[in-house]
C-alpha positions as CSV (number, residue, x, y, z in Angstrom):
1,X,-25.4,-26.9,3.1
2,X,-27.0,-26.8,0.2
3,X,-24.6,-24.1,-1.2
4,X,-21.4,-25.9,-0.1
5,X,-22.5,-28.8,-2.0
6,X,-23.2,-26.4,-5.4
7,X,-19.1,-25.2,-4.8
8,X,-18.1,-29.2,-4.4
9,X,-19.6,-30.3,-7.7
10,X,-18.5,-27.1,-9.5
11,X,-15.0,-27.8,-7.9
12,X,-15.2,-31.4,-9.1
13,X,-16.1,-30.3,-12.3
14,X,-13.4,-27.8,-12.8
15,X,-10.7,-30.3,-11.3
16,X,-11.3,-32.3,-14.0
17,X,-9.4,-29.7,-16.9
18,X,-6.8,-28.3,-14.1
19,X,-5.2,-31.7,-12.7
20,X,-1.7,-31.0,-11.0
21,X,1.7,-32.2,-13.5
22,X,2.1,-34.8,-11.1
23,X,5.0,-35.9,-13.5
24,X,7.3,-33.0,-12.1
25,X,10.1,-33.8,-10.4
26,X,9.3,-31.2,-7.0
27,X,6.0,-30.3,-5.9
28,X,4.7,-27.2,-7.0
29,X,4.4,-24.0,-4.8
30,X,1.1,-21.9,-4.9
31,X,0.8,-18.8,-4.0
32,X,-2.7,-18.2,-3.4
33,X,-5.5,-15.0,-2.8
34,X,-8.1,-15.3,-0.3
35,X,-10.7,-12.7,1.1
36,X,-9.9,-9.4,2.1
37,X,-12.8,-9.6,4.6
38,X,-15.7,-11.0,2.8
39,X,-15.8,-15.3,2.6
40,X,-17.6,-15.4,-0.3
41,X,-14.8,-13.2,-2.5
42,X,-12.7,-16.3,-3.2
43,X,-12.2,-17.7,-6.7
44,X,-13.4,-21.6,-7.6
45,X,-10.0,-22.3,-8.9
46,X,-8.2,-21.0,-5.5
47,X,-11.2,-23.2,-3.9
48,X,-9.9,-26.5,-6.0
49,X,-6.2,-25.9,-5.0
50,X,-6.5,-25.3,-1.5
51,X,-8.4,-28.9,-1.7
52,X,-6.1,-30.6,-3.7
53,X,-2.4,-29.6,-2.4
54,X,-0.8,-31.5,0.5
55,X,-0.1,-28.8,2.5
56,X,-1.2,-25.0,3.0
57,X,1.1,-22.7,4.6
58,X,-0.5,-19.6,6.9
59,X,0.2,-16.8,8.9
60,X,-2.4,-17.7,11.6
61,X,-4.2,-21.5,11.6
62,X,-7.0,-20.0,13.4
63,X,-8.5,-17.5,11.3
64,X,-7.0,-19.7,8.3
65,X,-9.8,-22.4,9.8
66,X,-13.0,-20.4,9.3
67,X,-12.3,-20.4,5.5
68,X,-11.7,-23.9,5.5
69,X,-14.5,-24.5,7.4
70,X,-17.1,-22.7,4.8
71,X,-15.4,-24.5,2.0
72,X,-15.2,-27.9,3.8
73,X,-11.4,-27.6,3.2
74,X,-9.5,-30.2,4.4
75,X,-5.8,-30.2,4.3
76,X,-3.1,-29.8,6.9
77,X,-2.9,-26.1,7.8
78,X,0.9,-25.7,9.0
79,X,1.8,-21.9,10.8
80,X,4.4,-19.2,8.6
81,X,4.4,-16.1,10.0
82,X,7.1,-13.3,9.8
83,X,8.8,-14.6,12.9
84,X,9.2,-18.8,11.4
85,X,9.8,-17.4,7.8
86,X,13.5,-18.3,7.6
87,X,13.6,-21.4,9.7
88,X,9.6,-22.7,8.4
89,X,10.5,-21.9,4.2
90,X,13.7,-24.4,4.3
91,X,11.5,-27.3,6.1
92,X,8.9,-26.3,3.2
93,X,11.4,-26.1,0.4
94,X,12.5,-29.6,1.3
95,X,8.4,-31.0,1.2
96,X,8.2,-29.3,-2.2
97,X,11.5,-31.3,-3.4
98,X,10.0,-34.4,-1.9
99,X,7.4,-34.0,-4.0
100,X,4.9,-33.0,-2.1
101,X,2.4,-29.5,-3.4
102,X,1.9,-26.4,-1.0
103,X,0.1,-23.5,-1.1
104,X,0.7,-20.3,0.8
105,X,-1.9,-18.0,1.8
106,X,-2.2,-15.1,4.2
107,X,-4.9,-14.2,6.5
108,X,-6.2,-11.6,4.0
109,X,-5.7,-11.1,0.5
110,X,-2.3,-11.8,-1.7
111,X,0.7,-13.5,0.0
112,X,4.0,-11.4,-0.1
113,X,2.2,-7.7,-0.5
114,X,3.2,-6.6,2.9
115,X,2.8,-10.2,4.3
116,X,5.7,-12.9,4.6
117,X,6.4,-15.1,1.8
118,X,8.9,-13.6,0.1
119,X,12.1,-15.5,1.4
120,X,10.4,-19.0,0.8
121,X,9.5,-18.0,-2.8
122,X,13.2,-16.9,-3.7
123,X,14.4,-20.2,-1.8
124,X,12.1,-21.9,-4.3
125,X,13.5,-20.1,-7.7
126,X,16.8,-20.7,-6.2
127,X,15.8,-24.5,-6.3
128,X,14.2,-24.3,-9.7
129,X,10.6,-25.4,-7.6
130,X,7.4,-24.2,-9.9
131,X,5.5,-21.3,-8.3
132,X,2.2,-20.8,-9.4
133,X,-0.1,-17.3,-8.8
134,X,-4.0,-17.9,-8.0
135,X,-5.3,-14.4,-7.9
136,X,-8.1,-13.0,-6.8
137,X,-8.2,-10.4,-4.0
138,X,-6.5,-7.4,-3.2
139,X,-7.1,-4.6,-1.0
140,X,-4.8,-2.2,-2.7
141,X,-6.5,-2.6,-6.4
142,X,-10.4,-2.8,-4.4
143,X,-9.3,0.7,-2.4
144,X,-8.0,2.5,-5.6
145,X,-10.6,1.8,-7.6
146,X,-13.5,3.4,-5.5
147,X,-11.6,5.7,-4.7
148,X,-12.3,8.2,-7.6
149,X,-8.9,9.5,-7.9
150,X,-6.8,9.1,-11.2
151,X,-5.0,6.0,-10.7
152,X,-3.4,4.9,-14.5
153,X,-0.3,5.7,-12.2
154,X,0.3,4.8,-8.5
155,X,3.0,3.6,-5.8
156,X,2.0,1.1,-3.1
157,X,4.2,1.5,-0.5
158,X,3.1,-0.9,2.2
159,X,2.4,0.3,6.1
160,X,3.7,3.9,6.3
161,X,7.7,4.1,7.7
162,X,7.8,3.7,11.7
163,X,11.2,6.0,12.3
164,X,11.4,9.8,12.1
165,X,14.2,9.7,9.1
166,X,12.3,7.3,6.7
167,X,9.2,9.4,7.4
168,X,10.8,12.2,6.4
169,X,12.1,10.6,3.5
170,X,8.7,9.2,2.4
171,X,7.2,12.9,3.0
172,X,9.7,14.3,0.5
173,X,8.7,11.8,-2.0
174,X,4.8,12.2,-1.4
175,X,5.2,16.2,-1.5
176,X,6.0,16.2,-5.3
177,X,4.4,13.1,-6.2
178,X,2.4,13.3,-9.9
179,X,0.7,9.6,-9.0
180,X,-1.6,8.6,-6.5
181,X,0.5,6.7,-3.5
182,X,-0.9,3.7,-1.3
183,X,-0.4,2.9,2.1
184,X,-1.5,0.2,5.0
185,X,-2.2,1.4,8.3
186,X,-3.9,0.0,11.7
187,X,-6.5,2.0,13.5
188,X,-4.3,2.5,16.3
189,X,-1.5,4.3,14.1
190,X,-4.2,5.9,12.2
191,X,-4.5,9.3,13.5
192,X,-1.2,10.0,14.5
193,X,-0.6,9.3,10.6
194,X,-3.1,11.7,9.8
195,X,-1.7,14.4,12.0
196,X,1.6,14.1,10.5
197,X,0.1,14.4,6.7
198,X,-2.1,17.7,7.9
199,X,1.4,19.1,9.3
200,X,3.3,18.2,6.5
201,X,1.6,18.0,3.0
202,X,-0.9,21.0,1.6
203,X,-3.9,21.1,2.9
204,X,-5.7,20.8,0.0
205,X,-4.4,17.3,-0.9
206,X,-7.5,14.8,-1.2
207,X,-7.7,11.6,0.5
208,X,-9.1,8.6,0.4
209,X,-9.4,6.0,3.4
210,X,-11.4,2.9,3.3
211,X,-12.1,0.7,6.5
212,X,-12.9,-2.4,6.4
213,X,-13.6,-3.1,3.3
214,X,-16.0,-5.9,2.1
215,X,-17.1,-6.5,5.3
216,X,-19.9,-5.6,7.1
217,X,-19.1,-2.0,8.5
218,X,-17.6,-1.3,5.1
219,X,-16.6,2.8,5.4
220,X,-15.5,5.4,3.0
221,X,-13.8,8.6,3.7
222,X,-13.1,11.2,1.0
223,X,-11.5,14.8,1.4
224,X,-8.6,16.4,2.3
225,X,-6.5,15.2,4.8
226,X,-8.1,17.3,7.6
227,X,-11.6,16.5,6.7
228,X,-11.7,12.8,6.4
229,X,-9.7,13.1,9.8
230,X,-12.5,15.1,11.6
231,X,-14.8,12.7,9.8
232,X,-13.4,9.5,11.1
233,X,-12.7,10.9,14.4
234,X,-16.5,11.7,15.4
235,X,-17.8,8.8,13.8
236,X,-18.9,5.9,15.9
237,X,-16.6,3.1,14.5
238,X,-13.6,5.9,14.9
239,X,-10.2,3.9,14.5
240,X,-11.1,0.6,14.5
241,X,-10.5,-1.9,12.2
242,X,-8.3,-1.9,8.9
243,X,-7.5,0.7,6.7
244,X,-6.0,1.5,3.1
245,X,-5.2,4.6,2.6
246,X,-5.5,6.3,-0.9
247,X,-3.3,10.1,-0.9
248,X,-3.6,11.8,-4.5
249,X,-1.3,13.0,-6.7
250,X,0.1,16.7,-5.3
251,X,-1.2,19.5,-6.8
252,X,0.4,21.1,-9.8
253,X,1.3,24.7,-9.4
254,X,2.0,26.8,-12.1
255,X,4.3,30.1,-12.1
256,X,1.0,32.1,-13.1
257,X,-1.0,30.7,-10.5
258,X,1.8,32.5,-8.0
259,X,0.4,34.7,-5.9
260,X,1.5,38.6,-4.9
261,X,2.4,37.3,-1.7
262,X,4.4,34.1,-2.9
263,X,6.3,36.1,-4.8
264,X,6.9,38.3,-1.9
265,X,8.3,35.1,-0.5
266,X,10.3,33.8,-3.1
267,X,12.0,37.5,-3.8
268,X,13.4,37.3,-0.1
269,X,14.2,33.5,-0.2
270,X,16.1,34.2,-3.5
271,X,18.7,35.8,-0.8
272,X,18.8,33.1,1.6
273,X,18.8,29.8,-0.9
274,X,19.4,27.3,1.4
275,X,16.6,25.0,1.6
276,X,15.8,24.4,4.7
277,X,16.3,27.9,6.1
278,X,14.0,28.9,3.1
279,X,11.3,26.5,5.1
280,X,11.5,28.5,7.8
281,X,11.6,31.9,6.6
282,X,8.4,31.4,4.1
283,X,6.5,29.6,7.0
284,X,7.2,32.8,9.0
285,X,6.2,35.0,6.3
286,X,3.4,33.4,5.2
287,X,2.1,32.7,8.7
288,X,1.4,29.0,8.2
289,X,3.4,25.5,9.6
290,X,6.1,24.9,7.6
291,X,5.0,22.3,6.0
292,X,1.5,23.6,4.6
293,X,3.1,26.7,3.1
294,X,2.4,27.9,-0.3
295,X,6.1,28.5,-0.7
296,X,6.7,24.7,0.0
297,X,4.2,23.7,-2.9
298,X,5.9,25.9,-5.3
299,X,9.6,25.0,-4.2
300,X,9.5,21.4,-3.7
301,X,6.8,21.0,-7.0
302,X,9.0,22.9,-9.5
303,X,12.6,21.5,-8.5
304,X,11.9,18.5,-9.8
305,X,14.2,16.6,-8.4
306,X,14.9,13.6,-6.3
307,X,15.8,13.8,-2.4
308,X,18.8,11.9,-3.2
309,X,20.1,15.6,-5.0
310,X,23.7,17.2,-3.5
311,X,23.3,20.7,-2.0
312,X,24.6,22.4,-5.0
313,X,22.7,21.0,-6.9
314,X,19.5,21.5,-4.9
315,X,20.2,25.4,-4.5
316,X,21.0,25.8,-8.6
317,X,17.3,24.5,-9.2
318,X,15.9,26.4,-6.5
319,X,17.1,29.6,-7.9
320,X,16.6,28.9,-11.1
321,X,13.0,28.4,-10.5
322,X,12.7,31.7,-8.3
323,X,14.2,33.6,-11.0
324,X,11.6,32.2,-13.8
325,X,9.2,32.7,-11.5
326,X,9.9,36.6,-10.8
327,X,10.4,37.0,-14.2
328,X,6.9,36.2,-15.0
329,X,5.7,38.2,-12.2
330,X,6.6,41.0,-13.3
């Protein structure tokens, strides 16, 4: 008690300078960070809004309750989940034109990074409604920087692509990546993601998977992809909980780092150019999955190209590259 009473009169005191432009013509919309797992990860001022606004808009009222609880929070907790988005943000849009102040939260974290939110903040722009950011946590900035990789450049792509052809896509984009790429996943998808990275990327690319982070069983997995697979496999929390997933940058090969037997490769491939029967010929060669081949590093690293490229195009670069490559070989 004696601690919530501390946060009320530091609250109290902080209200003071931070008082809401009540003169406004519309409420004001706030969109606001809460824990990634840990209570106590919150900031003051996302404490003194979530006090002061009419109403607070979340994805689940029950687990939005045991935040509220700790912080003696007492406003009107209304449901907006991905399935009321549409139909909940106009009833919202019209409380914030009457005047009235909301704040949106999600059950973890920042609203809108792969959480609903976004069609009720464009509805408010559209009705020139004031939306304020109060950040604070974030999974995605927490995982990257433990995760000892170089991250001055990364993607965050959300929960990895559910069908075949964007997954396919997505691989094509992680194989010649030069930033690190981010990605949400559940522990029930979890190793059937990991299998298809082990099939498909090198495997040599280094991982980085946290589970549950700030929360009590708090784990960290580094390695390559099969490692950190193996790992979380036999370990006794296995694939429960929540993960962010941390894949490095791919690595950089070089035409001197190409081996006698790659350029084995590449000589016969420089015969049969198109790419995907090149796939198949430099696994066979090579004795290794498709994917993981040596040749696949080298071809898909040096094209440098997007997947969006014609076929022409694709096969002028690829034999380009092949003839550089001999050339230096020899």
């Amino acid at each position: 008690m004696e601690e919530h009473e501390k946060i009320k009169k530091i609250v109290s005191i902080h209200a003071r300078f931070n008082k809401f432009d009540m003169s406004k013509k519309f409420g004001c919309l706030y969109i606001v960070s809460t824990p990634i797992g840990n209570l106590d990860d919150i900031t003051l001022r996302a404490i003194e809004t979530l006090h002061k606004v009419d109403i607070c808009a979340c994805e689940d009222t029950r687990k939005s309750k045991i935040l509220f609880n700790k912080y003696s929070i007492k406003t009107k907790l209304t449901s907006y989940h991905k399935f009321s988005e549409k139909s909940k943000s106009l009833d919202l849009i019209q409380k914030l034109k009457d005047g009235l102040n909301i704040a949106l939260i999600s059950d973890a974290g920042t609203p809108l990074v792969s959480d609903p939110g976004k069609y009720l903040v464009s509805e408010a722009i559209a009705n020139d409604i004031f939306i304020s950011p109060i950040p604070g946590a974030t999974s995605v900035i927490a995982a990257l920087c433990v995760s000892g990789f170089d991250i001055e450049k990364f993607s965050f792509y959300g929960f990895f692509p559910r069908k075949s052809k964007e997954q396919k896509k997505m691989i094509e984009k992680l194989v010649i990546a030069d930033n690190v790429s981010v990605f949400f996943e559940s522990g029930k998808r979890l190793e059937k993601l990991l299998d298809f990275f082990s099939n498909s990327l090198c495997i040599d690319r280094k991982i980085f998977i946290a589970r549950e982070m700030t929360k009590i069983h708090e784990t960290f997995y580094r390695g390559t992809i099969d490692e950190v697979q193996r790992n979380i496999l036999k370990s006794s929390h296995g694939l429960k909980g929540e993960f962010v997933i941390v894949l490095n940058s791919s690595v950089k090969v070089t035409e001197d780092q190409l081996s006698d037997e790659e350029a084995r490769v590449m000589k016969i491939l420089s015969e049969n150019l198109d790419p995907k029967l090149a796939i198949k010929i430099g696994s066979k060669l090579l004795n290794k999955s498709r994917n993981q081949t040596a040749f696949t590093i080298s071809i898909e690293a040096r094209r440098g190209v997007t997947t969006g490229i014609s076929a022409k195009d694709r096969y002028t670069t690829i034999k380009t590259a092949i003839k550089k490559m001999l050339k230096k070989k020899k």
